[in-house]
C-alpha positions in Angstrom: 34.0 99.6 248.8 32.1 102.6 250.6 35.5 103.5 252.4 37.3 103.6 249.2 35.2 106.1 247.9 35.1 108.7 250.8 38.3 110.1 249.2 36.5 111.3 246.5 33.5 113.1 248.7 33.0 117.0 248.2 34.4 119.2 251.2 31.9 121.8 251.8 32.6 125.0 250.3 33.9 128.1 253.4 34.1 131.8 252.7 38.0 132.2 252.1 39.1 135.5 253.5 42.6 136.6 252.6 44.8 135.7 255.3 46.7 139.1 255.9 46.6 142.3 258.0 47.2 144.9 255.1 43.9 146.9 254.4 43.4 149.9 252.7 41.5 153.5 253.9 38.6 155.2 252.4 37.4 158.8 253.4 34.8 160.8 251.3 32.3 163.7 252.2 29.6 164.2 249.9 30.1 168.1 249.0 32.9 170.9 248.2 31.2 172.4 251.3 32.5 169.6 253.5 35.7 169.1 251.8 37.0 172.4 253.8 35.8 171.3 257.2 36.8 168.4 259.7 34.5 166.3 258.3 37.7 164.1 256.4 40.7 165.0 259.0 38.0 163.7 261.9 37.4 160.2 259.1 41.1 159.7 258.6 41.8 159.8 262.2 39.8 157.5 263.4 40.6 155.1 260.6 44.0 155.4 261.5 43.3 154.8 265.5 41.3 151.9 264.5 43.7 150.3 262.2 46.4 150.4 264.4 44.0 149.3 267.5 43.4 146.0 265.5 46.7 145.5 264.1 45.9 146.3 260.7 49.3 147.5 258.3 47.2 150.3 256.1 48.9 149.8 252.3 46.9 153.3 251.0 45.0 156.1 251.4 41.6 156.6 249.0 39.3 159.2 248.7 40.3 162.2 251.1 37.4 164.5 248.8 34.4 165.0 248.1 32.4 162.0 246.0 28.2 161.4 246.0 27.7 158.1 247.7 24.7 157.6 245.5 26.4 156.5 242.5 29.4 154.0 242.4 30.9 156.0 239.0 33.7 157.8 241.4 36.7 158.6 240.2 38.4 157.5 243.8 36.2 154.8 245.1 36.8 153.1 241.4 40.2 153.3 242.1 40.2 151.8 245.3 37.9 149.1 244.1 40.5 148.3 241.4 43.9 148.5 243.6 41.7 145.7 246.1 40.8 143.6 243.1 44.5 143.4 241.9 46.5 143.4 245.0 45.9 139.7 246.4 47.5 140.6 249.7 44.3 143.5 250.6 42.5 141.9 252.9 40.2 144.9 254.2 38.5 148.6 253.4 38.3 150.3 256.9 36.0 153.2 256.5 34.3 155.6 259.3 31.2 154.5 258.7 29.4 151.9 256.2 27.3 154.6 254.5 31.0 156.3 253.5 31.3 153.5 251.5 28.1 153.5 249.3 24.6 154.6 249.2 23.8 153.4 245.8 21.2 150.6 244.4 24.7 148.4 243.7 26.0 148.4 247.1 24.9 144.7 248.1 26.1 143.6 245.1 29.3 145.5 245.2 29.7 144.0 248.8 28.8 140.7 248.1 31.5 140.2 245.0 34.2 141.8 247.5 33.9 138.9 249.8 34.0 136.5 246.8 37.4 137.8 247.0 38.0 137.8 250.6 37.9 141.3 251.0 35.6 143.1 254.2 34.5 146.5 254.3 35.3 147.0 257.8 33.4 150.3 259.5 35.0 151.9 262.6 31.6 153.0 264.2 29.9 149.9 263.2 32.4 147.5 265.1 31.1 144.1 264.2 33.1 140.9 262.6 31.1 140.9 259.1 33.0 137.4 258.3 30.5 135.4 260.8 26.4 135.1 259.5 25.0 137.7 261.9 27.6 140.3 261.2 26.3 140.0 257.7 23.2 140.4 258.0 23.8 143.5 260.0 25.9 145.2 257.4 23.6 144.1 254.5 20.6 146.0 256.2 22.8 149.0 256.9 24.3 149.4 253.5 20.4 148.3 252.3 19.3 151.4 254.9 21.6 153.8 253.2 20.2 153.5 249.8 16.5 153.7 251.0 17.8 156.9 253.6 18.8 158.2 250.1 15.4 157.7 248.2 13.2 158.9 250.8 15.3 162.2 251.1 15.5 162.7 247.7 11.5 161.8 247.3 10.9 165.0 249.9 13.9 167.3 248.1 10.9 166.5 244.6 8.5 167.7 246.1 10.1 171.1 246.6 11.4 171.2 243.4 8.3 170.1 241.7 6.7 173.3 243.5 9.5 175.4 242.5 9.2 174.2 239.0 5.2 174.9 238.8 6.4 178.2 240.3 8.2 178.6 237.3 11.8 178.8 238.1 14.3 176.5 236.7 16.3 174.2 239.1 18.7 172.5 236.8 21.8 173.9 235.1 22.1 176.9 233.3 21.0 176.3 229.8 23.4 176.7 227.4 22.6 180.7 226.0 22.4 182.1 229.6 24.3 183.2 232.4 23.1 183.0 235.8 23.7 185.4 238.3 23.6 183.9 241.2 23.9 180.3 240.6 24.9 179.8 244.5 21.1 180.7 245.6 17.8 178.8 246.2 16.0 178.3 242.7 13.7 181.3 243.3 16.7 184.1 243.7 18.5 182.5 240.8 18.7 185.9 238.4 19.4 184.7 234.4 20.8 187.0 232.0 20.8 186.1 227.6 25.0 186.0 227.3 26.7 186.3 223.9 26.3 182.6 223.1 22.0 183.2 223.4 22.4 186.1 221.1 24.3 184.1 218.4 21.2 181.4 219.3 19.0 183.7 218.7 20.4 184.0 214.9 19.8 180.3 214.3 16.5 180.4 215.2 15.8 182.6 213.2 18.0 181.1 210.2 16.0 177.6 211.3 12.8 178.8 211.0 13.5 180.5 207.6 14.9 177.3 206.4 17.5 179.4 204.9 19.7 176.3 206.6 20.0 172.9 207.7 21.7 171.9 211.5 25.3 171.5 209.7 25.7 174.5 208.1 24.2 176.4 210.8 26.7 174.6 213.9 29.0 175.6 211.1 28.0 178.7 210.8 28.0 179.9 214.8 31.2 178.2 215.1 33.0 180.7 212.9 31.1 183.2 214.9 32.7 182.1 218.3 29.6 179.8 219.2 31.4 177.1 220.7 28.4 174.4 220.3 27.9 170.9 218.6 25.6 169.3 216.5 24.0 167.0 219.1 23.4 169.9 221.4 22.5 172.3 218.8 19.6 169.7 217.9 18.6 169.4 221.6 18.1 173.5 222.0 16.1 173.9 219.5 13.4 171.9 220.5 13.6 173.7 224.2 10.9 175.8 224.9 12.8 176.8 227.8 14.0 179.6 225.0 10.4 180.7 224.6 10.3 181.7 228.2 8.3 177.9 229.1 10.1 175.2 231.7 9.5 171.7 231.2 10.7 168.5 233.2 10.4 165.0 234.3 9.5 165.9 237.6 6.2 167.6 235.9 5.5 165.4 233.2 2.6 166.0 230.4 3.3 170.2 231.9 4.6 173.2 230.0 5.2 176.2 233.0 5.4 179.8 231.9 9.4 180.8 233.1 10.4 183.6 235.0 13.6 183.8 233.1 13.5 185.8 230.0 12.8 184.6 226.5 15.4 184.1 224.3 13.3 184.1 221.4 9.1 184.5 220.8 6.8 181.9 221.1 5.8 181.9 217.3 9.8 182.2 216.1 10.3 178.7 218.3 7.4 177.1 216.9 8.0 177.8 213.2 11.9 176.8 213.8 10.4 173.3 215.3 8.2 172.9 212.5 11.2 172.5 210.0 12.4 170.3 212.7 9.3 168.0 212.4 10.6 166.8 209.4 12.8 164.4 211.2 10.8 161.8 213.1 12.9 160.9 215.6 12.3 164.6 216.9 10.9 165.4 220.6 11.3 161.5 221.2 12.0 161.2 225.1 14.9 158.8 225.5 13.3 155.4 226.9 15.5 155.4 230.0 14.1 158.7 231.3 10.1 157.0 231.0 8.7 155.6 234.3 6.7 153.5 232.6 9.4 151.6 231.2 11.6 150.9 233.9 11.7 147.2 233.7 13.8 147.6 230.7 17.4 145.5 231.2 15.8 144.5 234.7 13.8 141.6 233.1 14.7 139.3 230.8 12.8 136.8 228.4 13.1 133.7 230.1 13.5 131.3 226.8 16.5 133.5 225.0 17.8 135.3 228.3 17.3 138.8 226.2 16.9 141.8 228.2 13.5 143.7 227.3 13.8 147.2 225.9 11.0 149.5 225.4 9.4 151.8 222.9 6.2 153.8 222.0 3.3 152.9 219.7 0.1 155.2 219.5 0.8 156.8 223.1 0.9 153.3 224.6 4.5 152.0 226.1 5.5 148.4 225.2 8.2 146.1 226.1 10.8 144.0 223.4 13.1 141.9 223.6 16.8 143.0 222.3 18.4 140.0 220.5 18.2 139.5 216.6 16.0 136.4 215.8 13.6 136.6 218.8 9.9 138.2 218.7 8.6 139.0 221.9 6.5 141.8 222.9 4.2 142.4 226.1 2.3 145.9 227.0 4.2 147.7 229.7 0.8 148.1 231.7 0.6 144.5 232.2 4.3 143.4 232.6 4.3 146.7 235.0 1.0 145.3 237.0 2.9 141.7 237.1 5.9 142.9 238.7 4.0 144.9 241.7 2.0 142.2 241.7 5.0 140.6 242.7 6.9 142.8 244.6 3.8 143.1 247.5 4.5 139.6 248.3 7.5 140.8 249.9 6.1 144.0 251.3 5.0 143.8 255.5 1.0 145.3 257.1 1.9 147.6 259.7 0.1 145.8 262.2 2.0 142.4 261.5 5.6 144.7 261.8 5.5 144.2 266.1 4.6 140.8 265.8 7.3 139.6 263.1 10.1 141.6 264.5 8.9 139.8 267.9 9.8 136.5 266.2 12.5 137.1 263.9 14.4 138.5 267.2 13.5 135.2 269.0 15.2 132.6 265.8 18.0 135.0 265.8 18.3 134.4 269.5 18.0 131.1 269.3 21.0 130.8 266.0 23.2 132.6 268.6 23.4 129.9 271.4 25.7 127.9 269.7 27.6 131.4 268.6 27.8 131.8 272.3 29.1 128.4 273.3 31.7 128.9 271.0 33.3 132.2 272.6 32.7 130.8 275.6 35.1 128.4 274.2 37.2 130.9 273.2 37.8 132.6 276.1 38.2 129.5 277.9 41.3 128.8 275.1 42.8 132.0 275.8 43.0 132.1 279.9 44.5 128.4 279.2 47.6 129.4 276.5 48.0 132.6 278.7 48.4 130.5 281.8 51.1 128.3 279.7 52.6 131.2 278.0 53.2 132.2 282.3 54.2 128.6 282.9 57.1 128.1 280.1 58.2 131.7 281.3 59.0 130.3 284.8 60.7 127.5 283.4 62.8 129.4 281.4 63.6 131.4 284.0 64.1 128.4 286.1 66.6 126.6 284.0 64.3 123.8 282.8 64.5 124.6 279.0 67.0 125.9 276.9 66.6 129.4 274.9 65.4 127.5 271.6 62.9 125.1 273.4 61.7 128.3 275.1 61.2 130.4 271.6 59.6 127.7 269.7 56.9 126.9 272.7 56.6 130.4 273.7 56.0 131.9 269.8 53.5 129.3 269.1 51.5 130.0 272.4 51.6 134.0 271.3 50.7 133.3 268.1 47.8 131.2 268.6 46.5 133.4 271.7 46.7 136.4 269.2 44.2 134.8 266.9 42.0 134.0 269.2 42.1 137.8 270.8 41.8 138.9 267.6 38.4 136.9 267.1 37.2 138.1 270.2 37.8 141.5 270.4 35.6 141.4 266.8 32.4 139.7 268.3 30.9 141.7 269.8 27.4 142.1 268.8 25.2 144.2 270.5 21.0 142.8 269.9 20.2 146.6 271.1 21.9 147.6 267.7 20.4 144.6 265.9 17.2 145.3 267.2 17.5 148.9 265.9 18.8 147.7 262.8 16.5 145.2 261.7 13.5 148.0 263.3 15.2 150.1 259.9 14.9 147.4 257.7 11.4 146.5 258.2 10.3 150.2 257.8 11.3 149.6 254.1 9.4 146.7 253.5 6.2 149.0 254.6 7.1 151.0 252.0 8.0 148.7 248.5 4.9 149.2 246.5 4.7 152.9 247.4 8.7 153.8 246.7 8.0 151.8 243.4 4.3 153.4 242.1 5.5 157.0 242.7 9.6 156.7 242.0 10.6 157.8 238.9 12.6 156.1 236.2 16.0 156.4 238.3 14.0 155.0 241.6 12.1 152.3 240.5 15.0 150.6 238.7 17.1 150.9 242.3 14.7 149.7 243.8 13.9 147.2 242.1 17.5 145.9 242.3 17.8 146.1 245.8 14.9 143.5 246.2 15.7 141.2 243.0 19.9 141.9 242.5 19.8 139.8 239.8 16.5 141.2 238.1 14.0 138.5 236.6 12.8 136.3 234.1 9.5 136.5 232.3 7.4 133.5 230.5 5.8 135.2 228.1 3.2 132.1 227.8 2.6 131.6 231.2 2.5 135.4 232.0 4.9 134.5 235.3 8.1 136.3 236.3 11.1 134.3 238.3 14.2 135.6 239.8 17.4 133.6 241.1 18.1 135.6 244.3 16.1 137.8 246.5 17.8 139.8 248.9 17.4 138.0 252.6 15.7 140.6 254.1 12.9 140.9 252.2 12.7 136.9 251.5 12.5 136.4 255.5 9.9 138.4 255.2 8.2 136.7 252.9 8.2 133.2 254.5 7.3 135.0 258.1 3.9 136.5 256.7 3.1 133.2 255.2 3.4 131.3 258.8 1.8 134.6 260.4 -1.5 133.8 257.9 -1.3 130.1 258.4 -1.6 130.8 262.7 -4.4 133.0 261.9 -6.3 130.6 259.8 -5.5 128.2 262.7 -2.8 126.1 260.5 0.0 126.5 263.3 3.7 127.8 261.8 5.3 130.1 263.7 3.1 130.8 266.2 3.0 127.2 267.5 4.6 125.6 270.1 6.5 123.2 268.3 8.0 126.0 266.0 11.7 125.8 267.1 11.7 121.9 266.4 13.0 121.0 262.9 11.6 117.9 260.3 13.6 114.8 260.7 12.9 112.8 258.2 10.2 112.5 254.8 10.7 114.7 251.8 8.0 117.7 253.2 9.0 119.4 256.0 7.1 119.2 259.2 5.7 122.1 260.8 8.9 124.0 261.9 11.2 123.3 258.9 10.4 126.7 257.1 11.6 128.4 260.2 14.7 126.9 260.2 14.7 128.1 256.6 14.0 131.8 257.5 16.5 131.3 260.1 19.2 130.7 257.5 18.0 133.4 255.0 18.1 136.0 258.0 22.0 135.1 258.9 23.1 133.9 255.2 20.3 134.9 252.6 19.5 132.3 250.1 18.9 131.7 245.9 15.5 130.9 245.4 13.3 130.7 242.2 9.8 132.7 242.5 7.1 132.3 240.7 
């Protein structure tokens, strides 16, 4: 009876990758600047060397202009992305270099749902086959490495511009009004001159203020004048005080900064027009998505309905809601906030245990790679022996033992096969220096979670926190607990490899002993090695878990 059944036993489930040689190309630089220099001729050439080196037929060309890497809403890239998704027969994205792909907070998850469909991203500089476990880890931690490259640059550009801001010149666009001279220069040269728009402005004020008007009639009105503006916007500049002659920003939160443009109009003319404006009480409301102290928002979700929290203001004091009709929770930001980093320091590394679990991370993946080994050894063994009977069915030929046909079918099946196998060998070739190097990267950012998180802004934390948790958590309102489904490899590695680090310290064995290579062989708990079997397999394949 057993035997009967076996036909209906699950096969296990394989990574399909689409069985052809037709990839695409993307090329990008990040500014106009670059756009004129070698920068894309040097990308397109060697994409085009490589491709042909490996045999690749290249369908189309993407990209070829400037596009930020930081944010996947580009015009070519989304193009791209759709062309792979619909043409079945894409196999591949060959780009120079893995950070020409993406920078942004969804680049593991873009990645990971492109080889759902069989697609690689395949990088000419980072030459490593992505489709076997240790390939992609390596490309997860580099495409993980670009985003955080990103935020700590753009966390040292703040600072500057929070100084320059204090300083009081502007570093955003030119408000609508003003025309500035020389918008090419450093904040502190930038020269701003009231145009004819911020004269006609100035007349609204003034008409605001005297309530001689409401917002229609006066959009209205400046229209008819040649005032190209809109309502929305019109509502917007009048509660400004930029056209007082004061800045204000999110980078300086809680600070209004005396300007070193000129005013538009005089303190006491601005305040009277915002006091008619005080009437509406949605007025000099910050939009939720700009407040760091709501940044959770959409992230987490309530764990009985599966609504995504919003957030909103009460008294000066920031709460979270759920979204959907019919449900009724509500938790103070502060603590739901405190939870989380809570949290996310279970995944975040000591300095002084960094040598130690890069020591032994180095040594599993060592270990995972002897089989890998074995296997090309295989491999090349398999390819000296079909090139030695490719040699042998030649001589015959030539011989007269075989006929033309015999000699076709024999000889095309050796090619083929040999091919493959070339193919396959040509693409492992890892390099530990540049996984060493690599992984040194991706432990630098789990010294730094907590801190990116505490002193990100709105735009930050909520990368962040996707790159650790991509897809965001769960909270139990009752039990005050958060869960997520997934957490990326990296940091869950991690995890598991400071909890056997503090059980050798406390003298409970793990890692450190030295039976830690040995796995459990029977019983439902795992003897005193399983778990690093288990970081083994989240390093190389990463792994759903559910954290409580």
């Amino acid at each position: 009876m057993e035997n009967k059944l076996m036909r209906f036993a699950k096969s296990a489930k394989k990574e399909q990758w689409r069985p052809t040689n037709k990839v695409v190309i993307y090329t990008r630089v990040s500014s106009n600047e670059q756009v004129g220099n070698t920068s894309l001729t040097t990308q397109l050439k060697y994409c085009d060397e490589y491709a042909e080196k490996k045999g690749y037929h290249v369908v189309k060309y993407f990209g070829g202009t400037n596009e930020s890497a930081k944010t996947d809403n580009r015009i070519e890239f989304e193009k791209m992305m759709k062309f792979v998704r619909t043409n079945k027969s894409i196999s591949g994205i060959v780009v120079y270099s893995f950070d020409r792909f993406s920078r942004s907070d969804e680049v593991l998850l873009v990645n990971d749902r492109l080889r759902k469909i069989g697609v690689q991203v395949i990088s000419v500089i980072q030459d490593f086959d992505s489709t076997n476990p240790t390939g992609k880890f390596q490309k997860d931690i580099l495409l993980a490495f670009g985003n955080y490259d990103n935020q700590l640059r753009k966390q040292k550009t703040i600072v500057g511009m929070r100084e320059h801001l204090r300083n009081g010149y502007w570093i955003a666009a030119c408000p609508f009004g003003y025309t500035n001279l020389n918008r090419k220069e450093k904040a502190p040269n930038h020269k701003y001159e009231i145009n004819e728009d911020g004269k006609l402005l100035k007349l609204a004020f003034k008409w605001k203020a005297e309530g001689l008007m409401d917002n229609t009639q006066i959009v209205e009105k400046l229209n008819e004048m040649g005032c190209n503006i809109n309502y929305k916007s019109f509502t917007r500049i009048l509660s400004n005080p930029f056209y007082c002659g004061y800045i204000t920003h999110s980078l300086i939160p809680g600070e209004t900064i005396k300007g070193k443009h000129p005013q538009l109009v005089s303190e006491s003319l601005f305040l009277k027009a915002n006091n008619v404006i005080d009437d509406n009480p949605l007025a000099g409301i910050s939009k939720s998505g700009e407040i760091k102290e709501l940044s959770l928002k959409m992230f987490i979700r309530d764990e009985a309905s599966g609504s995504p929290f919003t957030g909103y203001t009460q008294k000066g004091i920031y709460y979270y809601k759920t979204r959907a009709k019919g449900t009724k929770v509500n938790v103070n930001a502060q603590r739901l906030n405190c939870l989380f980093e809570t949290e996310l320091k279970k995944y975040e590394l000591q300095k002084s245990h960094v040598p130690k679990l890069k020591e032994l991370m180095l040594i599993l993946l060592n270990e995972s790679l002897k089989d890998y080994k074995e296997q090309e050894s295989r491999i090349l063994k398999r390819i000296e022996d079909l090139k030695s009977k490719i040699y042998k069915v030649q001589e015959r030929f030539i011989e007269g033992d075989i006929d033309k046909n015999v000699y076709n079918e024999h000889h095309n099946k050796y090619r083929l096969e040999l091919e493959k196998l070339e193919q396959r060998s040509s693409n492992s070739n890892f390099n530990s220096s540049n996984f060493e190097k690599l992984l040194g990267k991706g432990l630098e950012l789990a010294q730094n979670l907590s801190w990116l998180w505490l002193s990100g802004d709105y735009t930050q934390r909520q990368k962040l926190q996707y790159i650790v948790f991509p897809n965001g958590m769960e909270y139990n309102k009752e039990k005050h607990i958060v869960r997520t489904e997934k957490v990326n490899g990296l940091f869950d590695c991690i995890s598991l490899l400071k909890g056997d680090l503090n059980k050798n310290n406390n003298g409970s064995g793990g890692l450190l002993s030295q039976n830690s290579c040995r796995v459990a062989s029977s019983g439902i708990e795992p003897e005193s090695g399983a778990s690093e079997t288990l970081i083994l397999s989240i390093v190389l394949r990463g792994r759903h878990t559910q954290s409580y």
